[in-house]
C-alpha positions in Angstrom: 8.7 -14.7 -27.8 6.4 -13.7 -25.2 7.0 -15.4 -21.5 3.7 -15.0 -18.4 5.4 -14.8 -15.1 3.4 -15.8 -12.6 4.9 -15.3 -8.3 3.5 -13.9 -5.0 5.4 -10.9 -3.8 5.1 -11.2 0.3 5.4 -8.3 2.3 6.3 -8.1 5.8 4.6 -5.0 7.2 5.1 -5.1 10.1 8.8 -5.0 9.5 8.5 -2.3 7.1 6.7 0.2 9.2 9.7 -0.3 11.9 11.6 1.0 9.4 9.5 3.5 7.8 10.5 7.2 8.2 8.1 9.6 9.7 6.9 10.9 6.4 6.1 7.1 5.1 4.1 6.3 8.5 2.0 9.8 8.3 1.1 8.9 4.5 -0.1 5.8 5.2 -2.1 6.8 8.7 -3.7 9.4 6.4 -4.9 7.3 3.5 -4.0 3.6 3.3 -5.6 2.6 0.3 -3.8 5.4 -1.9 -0.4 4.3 0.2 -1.3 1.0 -0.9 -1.7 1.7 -4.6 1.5 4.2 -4.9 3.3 1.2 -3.2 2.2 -1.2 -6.2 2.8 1.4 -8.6 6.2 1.7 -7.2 6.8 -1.5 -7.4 5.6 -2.4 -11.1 8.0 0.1 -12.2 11.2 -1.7 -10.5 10.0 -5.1 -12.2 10.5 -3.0 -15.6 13.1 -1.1 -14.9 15.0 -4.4 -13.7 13.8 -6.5 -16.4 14.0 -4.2 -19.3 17.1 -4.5 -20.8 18.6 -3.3 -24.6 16.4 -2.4 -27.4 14.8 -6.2 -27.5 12.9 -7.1 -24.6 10.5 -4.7 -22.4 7.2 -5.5 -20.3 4.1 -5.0 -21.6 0.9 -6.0 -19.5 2.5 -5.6 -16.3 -0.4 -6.4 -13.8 0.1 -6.4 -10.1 -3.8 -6.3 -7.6 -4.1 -7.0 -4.2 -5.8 -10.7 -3.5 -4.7 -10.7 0.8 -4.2 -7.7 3.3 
């Protein structure tokens, strides 16, 4: 069985940078684009840590691009 999930993922930046540490804020100053990717990077790898599960489902195909700043 193969399922397609299909959702938007909103983020609230301006929320997130009030609670960014020092560290987060000077990484994405420096270079917002590769913050950007790491970010989606990051995030791809909670959806398949969260939704893999056992030895009989896992992700495959897992794509995640930028359509809105």
């Amino acid at each position: 069985m193969k399922l397609q999930v299909k959702f938007d993922f909103i983020q609230n930046l301006k929320k997130q940078m009030e609670d960014a540490t020092e560290e987060e804020l000077r990484e994405y100053r420096e270079n917002k684009e590769e913050f950007f990717e790491k970010s989606v990077e990051s995030f791809k790898q909670a959806l398949k840590d969260e939704l893999n599960y056992d030895d009989y489902c896992w992700i495959e195909n897992l794509e995640v691009k930028e359509v809105e700043e």
